[in-house]
SEMAR-662517 format. One record per residue: residue in one letter; chain; z, x, y of N, C-alpha, C, CB in turn. Coordinates in steps of 0.02 Angstrom, whole numbers, plus 50000, padded with zeros to 5 digits. Glycine has a CB too. Layout:
<atom><aa>a</aa><ch>A</ch><n_w>Z</n_w><n_u>X</n_u><n_v>Y</n_v><ca_w>Z</ca_w><ca_u>X</ca_u><ca_v>Y</ca_v><c_w>Z</c_w><c_u>X</c_u><c_v>Y</c_v><cb_w>Z</cb_w><cb_u>X</cb_u><cb_v>Y</cb_v></atom>
...
end
This chain:
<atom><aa>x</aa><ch>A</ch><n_w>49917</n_w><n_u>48720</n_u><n_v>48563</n_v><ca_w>49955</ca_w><ca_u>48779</ca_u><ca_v>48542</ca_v><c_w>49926</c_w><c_u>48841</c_u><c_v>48577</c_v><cb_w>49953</cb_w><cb_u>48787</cb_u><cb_v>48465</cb_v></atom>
<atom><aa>x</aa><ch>A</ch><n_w>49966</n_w><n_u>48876</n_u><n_v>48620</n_v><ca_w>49950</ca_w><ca_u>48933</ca_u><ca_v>48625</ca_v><c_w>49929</c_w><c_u>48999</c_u><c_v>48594</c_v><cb_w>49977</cb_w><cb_u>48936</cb_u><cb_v>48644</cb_v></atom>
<atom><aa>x</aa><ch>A</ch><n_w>49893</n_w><n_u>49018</n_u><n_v>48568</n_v><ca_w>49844</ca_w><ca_u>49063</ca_u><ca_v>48528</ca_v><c_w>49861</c_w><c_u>49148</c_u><c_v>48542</c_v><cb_w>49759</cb_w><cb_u>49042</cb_u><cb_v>48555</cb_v></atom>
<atom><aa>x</aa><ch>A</ch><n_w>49904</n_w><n_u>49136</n_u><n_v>48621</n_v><ca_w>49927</ca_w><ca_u>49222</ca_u><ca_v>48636</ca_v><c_w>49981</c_w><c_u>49213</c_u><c_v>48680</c_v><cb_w>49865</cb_w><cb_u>49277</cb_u><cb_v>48677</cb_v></atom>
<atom><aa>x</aa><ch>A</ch><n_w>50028</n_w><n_u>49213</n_u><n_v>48644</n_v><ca_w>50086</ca_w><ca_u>49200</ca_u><ca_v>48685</ca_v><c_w>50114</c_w><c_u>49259</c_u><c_v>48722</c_v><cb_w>50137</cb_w><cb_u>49173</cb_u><cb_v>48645</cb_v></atom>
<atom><aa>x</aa><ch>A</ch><n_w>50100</n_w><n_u>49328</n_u><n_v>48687</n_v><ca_w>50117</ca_w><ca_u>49378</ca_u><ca_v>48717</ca_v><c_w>50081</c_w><c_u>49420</c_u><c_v>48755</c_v><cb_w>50139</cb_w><cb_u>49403</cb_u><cb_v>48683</cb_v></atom>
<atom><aa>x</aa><ch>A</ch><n_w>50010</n_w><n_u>49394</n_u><n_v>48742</n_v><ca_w>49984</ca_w><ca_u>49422</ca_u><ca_v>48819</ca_v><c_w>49974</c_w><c_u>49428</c_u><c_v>48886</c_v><cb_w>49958</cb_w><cb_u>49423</cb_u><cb_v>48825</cb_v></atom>
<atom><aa>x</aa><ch>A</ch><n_w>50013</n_w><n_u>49468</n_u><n_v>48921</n_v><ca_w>50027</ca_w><ca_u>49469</ca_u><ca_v>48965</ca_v><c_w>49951</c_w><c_u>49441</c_u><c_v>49040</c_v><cb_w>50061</cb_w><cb_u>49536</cb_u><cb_v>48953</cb_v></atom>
<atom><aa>x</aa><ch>A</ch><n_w>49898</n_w><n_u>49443</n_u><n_v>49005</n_v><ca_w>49866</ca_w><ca_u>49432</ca_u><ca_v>49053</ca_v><c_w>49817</c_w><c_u>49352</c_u><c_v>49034</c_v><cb_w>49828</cb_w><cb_u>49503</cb_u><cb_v>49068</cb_v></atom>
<atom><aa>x</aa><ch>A</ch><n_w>49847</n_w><n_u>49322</n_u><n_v>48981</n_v><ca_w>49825</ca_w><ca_u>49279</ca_u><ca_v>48979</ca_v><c_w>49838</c_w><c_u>49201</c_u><c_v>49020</c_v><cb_w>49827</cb_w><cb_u>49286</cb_u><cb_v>48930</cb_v></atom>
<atom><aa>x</aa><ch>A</ch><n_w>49765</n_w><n_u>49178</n_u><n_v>49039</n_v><ca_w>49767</ca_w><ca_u>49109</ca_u><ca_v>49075</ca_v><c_w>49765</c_w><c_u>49130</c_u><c_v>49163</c_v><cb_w>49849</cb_w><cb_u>49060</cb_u><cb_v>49050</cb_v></atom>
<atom><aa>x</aa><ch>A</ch><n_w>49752</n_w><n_u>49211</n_u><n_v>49174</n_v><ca_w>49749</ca_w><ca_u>49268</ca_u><ca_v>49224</ca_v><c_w>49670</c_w><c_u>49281</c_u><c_v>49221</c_v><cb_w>49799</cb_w><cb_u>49341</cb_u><cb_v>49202</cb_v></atom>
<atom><aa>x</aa><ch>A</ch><n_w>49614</n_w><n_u>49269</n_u><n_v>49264</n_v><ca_w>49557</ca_w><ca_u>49270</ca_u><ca_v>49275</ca_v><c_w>49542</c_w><c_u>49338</c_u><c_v>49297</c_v><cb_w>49541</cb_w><cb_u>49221</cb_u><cb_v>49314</cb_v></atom>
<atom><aa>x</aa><ch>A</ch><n_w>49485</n_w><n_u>49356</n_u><n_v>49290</n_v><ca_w>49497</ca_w><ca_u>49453</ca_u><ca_v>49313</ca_v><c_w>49479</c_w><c_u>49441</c_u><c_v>49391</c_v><cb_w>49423</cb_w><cb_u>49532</cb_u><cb_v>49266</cb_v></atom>
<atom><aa>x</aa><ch>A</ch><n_w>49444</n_w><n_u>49391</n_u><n_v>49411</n_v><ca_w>49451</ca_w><ca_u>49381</ca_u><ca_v>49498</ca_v><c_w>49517</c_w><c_u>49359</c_u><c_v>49520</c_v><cb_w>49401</cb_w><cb_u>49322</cb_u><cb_v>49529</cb_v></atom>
<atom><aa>x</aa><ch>A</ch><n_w>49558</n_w><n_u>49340</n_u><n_v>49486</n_v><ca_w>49641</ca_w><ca_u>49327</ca_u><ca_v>49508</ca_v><c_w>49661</c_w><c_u>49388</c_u><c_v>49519</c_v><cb_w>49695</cb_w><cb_u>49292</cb_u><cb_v>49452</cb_v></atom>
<atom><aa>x</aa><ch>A</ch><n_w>49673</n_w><n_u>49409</n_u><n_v>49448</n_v><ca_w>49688</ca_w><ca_u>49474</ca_u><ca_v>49462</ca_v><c_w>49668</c_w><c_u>49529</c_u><c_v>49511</c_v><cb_w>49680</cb_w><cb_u>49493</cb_u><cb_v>49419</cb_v></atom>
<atom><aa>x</aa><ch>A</ch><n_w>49625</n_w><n_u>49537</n_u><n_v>49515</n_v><ca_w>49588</ca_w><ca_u>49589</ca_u><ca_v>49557</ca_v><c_w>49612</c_w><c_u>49566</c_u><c_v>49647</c_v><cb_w>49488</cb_w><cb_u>49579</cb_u><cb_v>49537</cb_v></atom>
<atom><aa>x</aa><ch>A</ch><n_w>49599</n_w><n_u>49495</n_u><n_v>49652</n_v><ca_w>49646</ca_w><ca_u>49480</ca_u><ca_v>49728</ca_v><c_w>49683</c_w><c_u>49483</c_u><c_v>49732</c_v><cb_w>49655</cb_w><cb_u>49439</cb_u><cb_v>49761</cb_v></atom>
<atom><aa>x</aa><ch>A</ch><n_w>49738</n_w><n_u>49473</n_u><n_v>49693</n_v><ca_w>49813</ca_w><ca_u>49492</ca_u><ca_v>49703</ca_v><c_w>49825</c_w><c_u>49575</c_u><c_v>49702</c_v><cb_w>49859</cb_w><cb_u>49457</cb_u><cb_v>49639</cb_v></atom>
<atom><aa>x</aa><ch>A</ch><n_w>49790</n_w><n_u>49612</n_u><n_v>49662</n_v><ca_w>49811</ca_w><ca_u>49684</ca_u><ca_v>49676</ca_v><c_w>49781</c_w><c_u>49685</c_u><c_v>49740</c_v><cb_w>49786</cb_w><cb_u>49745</cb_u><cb_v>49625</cb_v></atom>
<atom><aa>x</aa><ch>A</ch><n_w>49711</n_w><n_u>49647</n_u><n_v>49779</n_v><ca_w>49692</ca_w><ca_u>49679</ca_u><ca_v>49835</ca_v><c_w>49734</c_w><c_u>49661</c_u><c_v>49894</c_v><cb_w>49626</cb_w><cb_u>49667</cb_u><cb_v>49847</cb_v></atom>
<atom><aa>x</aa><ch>A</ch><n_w>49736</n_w><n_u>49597</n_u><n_v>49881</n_v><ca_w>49806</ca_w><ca_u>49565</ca_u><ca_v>49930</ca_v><c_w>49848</c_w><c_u>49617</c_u><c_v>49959</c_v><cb_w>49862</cb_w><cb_u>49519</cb_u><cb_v>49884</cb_v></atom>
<atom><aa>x</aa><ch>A</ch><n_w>49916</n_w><n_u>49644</n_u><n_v>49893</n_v><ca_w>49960</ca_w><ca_u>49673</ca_u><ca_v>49911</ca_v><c_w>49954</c_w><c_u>49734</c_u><c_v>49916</c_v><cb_w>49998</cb_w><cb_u>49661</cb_u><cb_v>49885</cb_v></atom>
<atom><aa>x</aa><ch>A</ch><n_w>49876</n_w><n_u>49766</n_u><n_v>49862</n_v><ca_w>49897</ca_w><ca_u>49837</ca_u><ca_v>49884</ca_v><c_w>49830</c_w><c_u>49859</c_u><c_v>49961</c_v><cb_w>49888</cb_w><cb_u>49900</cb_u><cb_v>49794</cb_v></atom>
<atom><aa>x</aa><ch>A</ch><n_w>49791</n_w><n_u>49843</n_u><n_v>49934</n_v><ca_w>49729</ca_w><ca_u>49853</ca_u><ca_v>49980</ca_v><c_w>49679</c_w><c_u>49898</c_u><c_v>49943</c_v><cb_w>49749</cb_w><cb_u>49887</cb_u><cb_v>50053</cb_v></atom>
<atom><aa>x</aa><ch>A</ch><n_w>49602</n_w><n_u>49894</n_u><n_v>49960</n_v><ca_w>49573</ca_w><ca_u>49945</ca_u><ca_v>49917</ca_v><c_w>49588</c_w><c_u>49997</c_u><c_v>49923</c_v><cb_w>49518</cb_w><cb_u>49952</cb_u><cb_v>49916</cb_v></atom>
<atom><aa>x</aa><ch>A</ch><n_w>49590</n_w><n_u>50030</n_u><n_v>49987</n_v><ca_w>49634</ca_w><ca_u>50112</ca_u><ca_v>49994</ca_v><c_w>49670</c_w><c_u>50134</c_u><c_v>49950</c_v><cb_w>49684</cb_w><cb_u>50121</cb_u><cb_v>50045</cb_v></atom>
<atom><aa>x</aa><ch>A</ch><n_w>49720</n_w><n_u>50095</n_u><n_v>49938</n_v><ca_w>49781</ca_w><ca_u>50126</ca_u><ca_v>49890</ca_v><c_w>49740</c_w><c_u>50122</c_u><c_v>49809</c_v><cb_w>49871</cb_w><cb_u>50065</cb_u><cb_v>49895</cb_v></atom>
<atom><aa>x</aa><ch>A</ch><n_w>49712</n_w><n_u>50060</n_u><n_v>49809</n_v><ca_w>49703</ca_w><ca_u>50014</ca_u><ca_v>49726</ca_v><c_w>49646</c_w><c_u>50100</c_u><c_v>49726</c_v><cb_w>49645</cb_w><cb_u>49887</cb_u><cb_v>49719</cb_v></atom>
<atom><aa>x</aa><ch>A</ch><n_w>49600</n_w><n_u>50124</n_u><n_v>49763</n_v><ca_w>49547</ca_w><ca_u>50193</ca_u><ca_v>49742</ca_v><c_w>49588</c_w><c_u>50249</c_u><c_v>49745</c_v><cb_w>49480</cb_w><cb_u>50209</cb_u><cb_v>49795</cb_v></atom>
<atom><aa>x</aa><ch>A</ch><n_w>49652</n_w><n_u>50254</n_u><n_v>49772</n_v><ca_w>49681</ca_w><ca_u>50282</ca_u><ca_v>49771</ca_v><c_w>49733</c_w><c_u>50309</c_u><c_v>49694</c_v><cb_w>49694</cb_w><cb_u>50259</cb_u><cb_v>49820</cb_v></atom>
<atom><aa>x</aa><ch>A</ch><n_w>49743</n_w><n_u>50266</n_u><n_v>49683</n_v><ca_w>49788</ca_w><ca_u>50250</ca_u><ca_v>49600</ca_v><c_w>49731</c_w><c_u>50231</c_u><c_v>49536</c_v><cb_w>49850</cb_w><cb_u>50164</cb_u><cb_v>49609</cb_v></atom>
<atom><aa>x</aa><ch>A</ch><n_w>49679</n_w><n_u>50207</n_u><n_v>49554</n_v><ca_w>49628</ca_w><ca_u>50196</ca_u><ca_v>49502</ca_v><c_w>49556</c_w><c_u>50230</c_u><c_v>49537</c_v><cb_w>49621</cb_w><cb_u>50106</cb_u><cb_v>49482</cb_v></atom>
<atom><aa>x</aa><ch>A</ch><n_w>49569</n_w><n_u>50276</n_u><n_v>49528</n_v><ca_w>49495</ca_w><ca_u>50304</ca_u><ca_v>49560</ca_v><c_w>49419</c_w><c_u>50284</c_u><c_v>49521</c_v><cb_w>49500</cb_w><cb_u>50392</cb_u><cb_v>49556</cb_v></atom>
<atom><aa>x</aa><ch>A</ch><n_w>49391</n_w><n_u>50257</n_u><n_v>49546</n_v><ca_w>49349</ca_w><ca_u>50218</ca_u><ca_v>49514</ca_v><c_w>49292</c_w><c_u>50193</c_u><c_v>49594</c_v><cb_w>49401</cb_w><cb_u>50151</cb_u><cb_v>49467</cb_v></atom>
<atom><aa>x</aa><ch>A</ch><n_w>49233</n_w><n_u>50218</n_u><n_v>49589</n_v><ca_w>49199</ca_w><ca_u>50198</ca_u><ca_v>49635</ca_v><c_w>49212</c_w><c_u>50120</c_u><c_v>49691</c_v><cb_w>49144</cb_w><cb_u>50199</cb_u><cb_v>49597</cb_v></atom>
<atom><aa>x</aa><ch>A</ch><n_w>49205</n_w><n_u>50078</n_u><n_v>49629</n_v><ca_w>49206</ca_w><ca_u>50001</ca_u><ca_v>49688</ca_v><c_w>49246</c_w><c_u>50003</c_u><c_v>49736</c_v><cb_w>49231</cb_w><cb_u>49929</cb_u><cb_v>49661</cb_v></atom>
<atom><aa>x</aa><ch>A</ch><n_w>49309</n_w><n_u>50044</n_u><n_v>49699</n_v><ca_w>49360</ca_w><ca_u>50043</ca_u><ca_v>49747</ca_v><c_w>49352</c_w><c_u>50092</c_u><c_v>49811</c_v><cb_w>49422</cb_w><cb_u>50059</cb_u><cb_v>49710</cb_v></atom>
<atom><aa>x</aa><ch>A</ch><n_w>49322</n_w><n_u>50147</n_u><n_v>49815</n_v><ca_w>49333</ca_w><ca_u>50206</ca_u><ca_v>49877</ca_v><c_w>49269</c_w><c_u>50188</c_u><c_v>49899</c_v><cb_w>49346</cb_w><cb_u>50299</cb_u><cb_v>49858</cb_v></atom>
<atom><aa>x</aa><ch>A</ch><n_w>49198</n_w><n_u>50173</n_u><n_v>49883</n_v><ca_w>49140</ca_w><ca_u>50176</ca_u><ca_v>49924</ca_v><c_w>49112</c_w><c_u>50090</c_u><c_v>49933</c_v><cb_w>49081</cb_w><cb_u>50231</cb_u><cb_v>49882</cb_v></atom>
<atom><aa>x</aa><ch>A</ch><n_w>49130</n_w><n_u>50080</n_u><n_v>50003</n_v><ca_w>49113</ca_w><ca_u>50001</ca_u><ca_v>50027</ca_v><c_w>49161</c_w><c_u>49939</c_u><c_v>49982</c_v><cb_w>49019</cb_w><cb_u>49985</cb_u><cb_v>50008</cb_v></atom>
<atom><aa>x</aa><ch>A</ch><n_w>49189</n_w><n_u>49947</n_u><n_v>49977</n_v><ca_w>49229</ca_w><ca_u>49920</ca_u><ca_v>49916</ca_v><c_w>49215</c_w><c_u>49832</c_u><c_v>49938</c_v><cb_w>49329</cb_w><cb_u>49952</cb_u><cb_v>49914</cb_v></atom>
<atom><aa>x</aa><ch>A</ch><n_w>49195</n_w><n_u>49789</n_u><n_v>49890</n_v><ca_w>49223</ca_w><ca_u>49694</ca_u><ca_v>49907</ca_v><c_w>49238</c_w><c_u>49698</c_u><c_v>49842</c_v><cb_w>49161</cb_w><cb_u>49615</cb_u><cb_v>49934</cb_v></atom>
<atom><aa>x</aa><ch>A</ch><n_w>49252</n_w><n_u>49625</n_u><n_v>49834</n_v><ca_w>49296</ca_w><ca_u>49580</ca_u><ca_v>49781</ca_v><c_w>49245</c_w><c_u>49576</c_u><c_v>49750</c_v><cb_w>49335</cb_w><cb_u>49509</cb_u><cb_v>49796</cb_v></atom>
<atom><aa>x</aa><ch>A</ch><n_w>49179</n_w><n_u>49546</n_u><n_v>49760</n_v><ca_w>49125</ca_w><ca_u>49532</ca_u><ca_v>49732</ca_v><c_w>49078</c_w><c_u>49607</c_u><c_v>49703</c_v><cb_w>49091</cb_w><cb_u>49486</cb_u><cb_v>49788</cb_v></atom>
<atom><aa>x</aa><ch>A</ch><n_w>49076</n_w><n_u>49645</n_u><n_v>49719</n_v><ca_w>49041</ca_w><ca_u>49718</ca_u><ca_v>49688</ca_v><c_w>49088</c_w><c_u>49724</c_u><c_v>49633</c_v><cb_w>49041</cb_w><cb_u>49796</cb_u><cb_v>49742</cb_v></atom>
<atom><aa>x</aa><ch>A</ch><n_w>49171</n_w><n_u>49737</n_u><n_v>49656</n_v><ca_w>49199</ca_w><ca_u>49773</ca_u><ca_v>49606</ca_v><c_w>49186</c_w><c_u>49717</c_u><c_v>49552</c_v><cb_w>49278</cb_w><cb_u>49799</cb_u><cb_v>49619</cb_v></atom>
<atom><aa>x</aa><ch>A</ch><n_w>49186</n_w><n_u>49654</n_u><n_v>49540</n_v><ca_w>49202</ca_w><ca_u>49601</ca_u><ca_v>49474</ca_v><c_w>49132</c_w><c_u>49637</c_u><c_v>49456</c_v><cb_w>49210</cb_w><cb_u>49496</cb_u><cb_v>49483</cb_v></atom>
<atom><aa>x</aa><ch>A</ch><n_w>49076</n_w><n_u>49640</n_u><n_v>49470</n_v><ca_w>49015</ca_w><ca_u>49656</ca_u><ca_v>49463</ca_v><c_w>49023</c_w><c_u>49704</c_u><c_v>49404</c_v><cb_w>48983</cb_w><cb_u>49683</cb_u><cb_v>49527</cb_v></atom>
<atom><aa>x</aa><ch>A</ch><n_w>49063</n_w><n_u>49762</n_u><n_v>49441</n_v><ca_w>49070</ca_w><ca_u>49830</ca_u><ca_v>49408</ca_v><c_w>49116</c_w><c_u>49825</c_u><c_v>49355</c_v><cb_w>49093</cb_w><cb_u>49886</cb_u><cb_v>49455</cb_v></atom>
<atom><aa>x</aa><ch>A</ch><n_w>49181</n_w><n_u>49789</n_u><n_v>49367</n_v><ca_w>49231</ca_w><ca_u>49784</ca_u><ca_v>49326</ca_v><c_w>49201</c_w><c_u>49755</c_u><c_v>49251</c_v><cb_w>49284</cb_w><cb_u>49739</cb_u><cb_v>49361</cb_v></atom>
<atom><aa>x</aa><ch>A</ch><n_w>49174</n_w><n_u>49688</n_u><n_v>49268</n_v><ca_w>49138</ca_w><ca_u>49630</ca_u><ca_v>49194</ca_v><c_w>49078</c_w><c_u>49695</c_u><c_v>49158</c_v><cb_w>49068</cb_w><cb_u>49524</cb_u><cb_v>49239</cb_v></atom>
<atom><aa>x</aa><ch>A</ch><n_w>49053</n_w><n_u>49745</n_u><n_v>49159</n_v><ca_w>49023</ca_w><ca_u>49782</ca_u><ca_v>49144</ca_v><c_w>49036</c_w><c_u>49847</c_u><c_v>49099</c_v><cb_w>49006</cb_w><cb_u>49785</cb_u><cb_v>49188</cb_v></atom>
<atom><aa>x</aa><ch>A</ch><n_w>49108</n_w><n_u>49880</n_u><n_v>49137</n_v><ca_w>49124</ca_w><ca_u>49938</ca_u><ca_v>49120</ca_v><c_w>49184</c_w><c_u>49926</c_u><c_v>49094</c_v><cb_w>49121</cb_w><cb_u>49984</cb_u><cb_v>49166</cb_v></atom>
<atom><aa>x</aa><ch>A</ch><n_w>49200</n_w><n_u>49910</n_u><n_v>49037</n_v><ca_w>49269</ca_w><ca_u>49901</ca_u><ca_v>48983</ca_v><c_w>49314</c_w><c_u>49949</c_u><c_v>49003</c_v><cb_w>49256</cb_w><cb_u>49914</cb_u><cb_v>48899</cb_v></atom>
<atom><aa>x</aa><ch>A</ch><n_w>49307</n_w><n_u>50017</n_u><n_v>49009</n_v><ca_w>49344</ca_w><ca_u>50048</ca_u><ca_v>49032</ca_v><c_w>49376</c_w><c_u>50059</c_u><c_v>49083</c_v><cb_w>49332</cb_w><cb_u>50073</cb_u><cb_v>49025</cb_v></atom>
<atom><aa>x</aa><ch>A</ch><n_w>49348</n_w><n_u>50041</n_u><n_v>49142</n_v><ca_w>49365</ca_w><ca_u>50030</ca_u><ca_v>49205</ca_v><c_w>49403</c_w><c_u>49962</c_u><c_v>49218</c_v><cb_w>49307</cb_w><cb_u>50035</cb_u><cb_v>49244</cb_v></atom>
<atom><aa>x</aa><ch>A</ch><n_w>49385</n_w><n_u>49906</n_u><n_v>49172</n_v><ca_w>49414</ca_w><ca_u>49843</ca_u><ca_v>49172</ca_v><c_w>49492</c_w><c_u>49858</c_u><c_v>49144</c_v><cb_w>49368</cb_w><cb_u>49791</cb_u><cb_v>49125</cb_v></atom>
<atom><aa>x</aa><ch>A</ch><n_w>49485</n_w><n_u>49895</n_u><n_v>49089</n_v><ca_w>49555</ca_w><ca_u>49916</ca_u><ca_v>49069</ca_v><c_w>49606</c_w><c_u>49950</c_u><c_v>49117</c_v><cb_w>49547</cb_w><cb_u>49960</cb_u><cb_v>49017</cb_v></atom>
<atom><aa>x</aa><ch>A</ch><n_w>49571</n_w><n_u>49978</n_u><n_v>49146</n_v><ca_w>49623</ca_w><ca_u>50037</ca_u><ca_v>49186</ca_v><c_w>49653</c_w><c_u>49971</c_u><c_v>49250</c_v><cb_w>49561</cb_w><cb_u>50132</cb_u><cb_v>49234</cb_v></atom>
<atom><aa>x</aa><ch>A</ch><n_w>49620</n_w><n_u>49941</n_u><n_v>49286</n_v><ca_w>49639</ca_w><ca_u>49890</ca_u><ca_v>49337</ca_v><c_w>49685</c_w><c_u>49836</c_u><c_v>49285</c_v><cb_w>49561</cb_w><cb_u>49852</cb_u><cb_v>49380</cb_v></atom>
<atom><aa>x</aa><ch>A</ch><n_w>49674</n_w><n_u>49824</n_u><n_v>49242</n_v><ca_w>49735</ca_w><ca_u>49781</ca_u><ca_v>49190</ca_v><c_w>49784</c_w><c_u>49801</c_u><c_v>49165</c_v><cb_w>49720</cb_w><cb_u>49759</cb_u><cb_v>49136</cb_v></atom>
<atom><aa>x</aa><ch>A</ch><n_w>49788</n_w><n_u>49884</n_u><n_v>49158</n_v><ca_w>49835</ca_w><ca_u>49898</ca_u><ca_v>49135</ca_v><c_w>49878</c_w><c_u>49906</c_u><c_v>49225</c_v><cb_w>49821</cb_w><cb_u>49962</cb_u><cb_v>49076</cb_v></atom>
<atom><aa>x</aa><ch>A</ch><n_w>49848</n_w><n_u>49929</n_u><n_v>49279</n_v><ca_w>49879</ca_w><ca_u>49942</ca_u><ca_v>49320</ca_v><c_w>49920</c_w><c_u>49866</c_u><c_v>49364</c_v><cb_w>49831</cb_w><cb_u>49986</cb_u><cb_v>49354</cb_v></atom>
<atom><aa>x</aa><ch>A</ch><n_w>49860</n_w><n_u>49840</n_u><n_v>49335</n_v><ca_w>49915</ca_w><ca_u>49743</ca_u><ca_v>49358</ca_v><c_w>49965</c_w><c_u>49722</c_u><c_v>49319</c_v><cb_w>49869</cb_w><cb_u>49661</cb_u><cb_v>49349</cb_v></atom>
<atom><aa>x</aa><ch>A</ch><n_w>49967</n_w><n_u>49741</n_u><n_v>49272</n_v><ca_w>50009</ca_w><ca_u>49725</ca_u><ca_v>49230</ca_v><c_w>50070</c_w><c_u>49764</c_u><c_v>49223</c_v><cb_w>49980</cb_w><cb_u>49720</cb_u><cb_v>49179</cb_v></atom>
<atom><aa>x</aa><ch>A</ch><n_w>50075</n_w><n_u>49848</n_u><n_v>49254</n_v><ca_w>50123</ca_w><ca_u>49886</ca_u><ca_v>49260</ca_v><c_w>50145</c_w><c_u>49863</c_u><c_v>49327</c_v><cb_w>50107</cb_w><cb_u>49954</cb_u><cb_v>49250</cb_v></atom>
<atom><aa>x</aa><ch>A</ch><n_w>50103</n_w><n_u>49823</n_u><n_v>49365</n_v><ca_w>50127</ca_w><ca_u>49811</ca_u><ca_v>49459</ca_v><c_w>50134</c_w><c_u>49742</c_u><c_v>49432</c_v><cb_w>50058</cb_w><cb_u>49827</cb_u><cb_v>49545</cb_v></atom>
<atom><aa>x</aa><ch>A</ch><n_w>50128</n_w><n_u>49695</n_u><n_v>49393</n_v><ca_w>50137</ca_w><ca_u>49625</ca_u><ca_v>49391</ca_v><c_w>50201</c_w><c_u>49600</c_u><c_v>49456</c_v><cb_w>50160</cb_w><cb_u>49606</cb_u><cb_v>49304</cb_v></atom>
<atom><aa>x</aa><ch>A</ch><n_w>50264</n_w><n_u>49652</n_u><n_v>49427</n_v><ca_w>50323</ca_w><ca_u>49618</ca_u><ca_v>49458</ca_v><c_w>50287</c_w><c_u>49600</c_u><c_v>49560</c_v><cb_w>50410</cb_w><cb_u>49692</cb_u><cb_v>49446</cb_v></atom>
<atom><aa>x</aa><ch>A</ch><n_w>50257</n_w><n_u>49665</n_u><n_v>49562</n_v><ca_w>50251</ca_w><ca_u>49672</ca_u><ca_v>49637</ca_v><c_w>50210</c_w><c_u>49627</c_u><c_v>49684</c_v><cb_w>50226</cb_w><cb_u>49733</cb_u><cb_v>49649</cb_v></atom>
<atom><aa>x</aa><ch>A</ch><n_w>50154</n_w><n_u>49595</n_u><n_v>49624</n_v><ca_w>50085</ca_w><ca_u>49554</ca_u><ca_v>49655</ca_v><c_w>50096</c_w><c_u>49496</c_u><c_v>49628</c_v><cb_w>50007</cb_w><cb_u>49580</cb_u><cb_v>49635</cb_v></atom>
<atom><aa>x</aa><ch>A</ch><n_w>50126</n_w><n_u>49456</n_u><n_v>49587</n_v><ca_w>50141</ca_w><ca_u>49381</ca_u><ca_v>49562</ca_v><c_w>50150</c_w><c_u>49349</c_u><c_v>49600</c_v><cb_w>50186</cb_w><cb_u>49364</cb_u><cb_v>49525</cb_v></atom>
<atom><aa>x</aa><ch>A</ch><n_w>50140</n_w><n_u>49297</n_u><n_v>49611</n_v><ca_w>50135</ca_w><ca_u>49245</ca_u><ca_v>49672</ca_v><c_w>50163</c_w><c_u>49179</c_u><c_v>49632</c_v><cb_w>50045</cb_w><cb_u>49234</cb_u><cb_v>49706</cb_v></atom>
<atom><aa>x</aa><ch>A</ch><n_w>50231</n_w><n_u>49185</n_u><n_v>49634</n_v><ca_w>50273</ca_w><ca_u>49111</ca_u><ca_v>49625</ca_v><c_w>50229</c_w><c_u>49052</c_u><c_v>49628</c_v><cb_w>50331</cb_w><cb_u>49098</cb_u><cb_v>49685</cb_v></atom>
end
């Protein structure tokens, strides 16, 4: 039984997530729209999860922004 049917980011890993926004948008834009260090200074996949699994708040802001871009970064 599924336990959260309406969450939108569930069974969605925050390293999924985080490649698919980098995929389509690139870090440029992603520090650009979420200003948040990992993203504008040296930015990888591996620092930001670093930074992201740490700072709740910053984790929020990149989830809420995947989840408002879901339609754009989902991968059939």
């Amino acid at each position: 039984m599924d336990n959260q049917p309406y969450n939108p980011l569930h069974g969605i890993t925050l390293k999924t997530l985080l490649t698919e926004l980098v995929d389509h948008f690139g870090f440029s834009a992603l520090g650009q729209e979420i200003n948040i260090r990992c993203f504008t200074h040296e930015p990888s996949i591996q620092s930001s999860l670093k930074f992201l699994r740490k700072t709740p708040w910053a984790r929020e802001k990149v989830e809420n922004f995947y989840i408002k871009h879901k339609h754009l970064v989902h991968k059939a």
